[in-house]
C-alpha positions in Angstrom: -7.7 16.6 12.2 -3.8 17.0 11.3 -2.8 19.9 10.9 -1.5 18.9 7.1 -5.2 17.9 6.9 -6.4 21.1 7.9 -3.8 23.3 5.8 -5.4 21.0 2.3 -9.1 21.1 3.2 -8.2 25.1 3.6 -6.7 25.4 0.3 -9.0 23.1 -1.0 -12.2 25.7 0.4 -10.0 28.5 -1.2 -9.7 26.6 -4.6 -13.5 25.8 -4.5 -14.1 29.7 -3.7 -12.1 31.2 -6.4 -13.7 28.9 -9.4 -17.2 29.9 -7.8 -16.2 33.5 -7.8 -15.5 33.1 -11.7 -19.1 30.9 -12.1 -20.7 34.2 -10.2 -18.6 36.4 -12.7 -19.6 34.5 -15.6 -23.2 34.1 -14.6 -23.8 37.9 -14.3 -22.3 38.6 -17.5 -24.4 36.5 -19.3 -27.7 38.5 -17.5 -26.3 42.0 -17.6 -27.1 42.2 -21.7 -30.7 41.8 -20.8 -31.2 43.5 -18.2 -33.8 46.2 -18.4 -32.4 49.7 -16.9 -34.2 49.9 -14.0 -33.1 46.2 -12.7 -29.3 47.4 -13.8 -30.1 50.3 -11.1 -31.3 48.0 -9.0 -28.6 45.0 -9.2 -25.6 48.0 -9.3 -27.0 50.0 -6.1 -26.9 46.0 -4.4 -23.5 44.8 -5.2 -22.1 48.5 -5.1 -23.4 48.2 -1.6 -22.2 44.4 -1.0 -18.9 45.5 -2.0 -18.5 48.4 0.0 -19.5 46.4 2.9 -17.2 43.3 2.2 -14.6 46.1 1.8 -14.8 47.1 5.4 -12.4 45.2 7.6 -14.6 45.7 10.4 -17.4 44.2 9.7 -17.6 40.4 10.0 -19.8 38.4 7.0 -22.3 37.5 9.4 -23.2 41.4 9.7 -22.6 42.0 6.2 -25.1 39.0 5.4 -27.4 40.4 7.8 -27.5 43.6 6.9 -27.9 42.8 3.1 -30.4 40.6 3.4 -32.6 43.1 5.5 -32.0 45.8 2.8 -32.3 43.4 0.0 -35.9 42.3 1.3 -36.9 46.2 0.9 -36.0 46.1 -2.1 -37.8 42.7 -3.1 -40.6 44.4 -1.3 -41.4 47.6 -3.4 -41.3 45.7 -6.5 -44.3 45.5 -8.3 
């Protein structure tokens, strides 16, 4: 692949990125409302967690996918 190619397929990934960013945004915002409290605890200890994590140069997003998937599951797992 050219590297022109290469340099609009990566913009073209970031473009796609950012407007699902916005869907993710938009999505939640629509479910916060009716949330029940305990499932707001729930869903802000997980992305206060995802973003502390993303926020850590040092870990790669394999890691962080790894690692929030394993705690997620626990989480999944004591539900009732």
């Amino acid at each position: 692949m050219s590297s022109r190619a290469t340099h609009l397929l990566d913009k073209n990934f970031d473009r796609q990125i950012g407007t699902t960013h916005r869907r993710l945004v938009k999505a939640m915002d629509g479910r916060v409302g009716a949330m029940g409290l305990e499932i707001k605890e729930h869903y802000f200890a997980m992305l206060s967690t995802l973003v502390a994590k993303l926020e850590d140069p040092a870990k790669s997003l394999r890691e962080i996918a790894q690692e929030m998937i394993a705690e997620a599951a626990s989480v999944i797992f004591l539900e009732p």
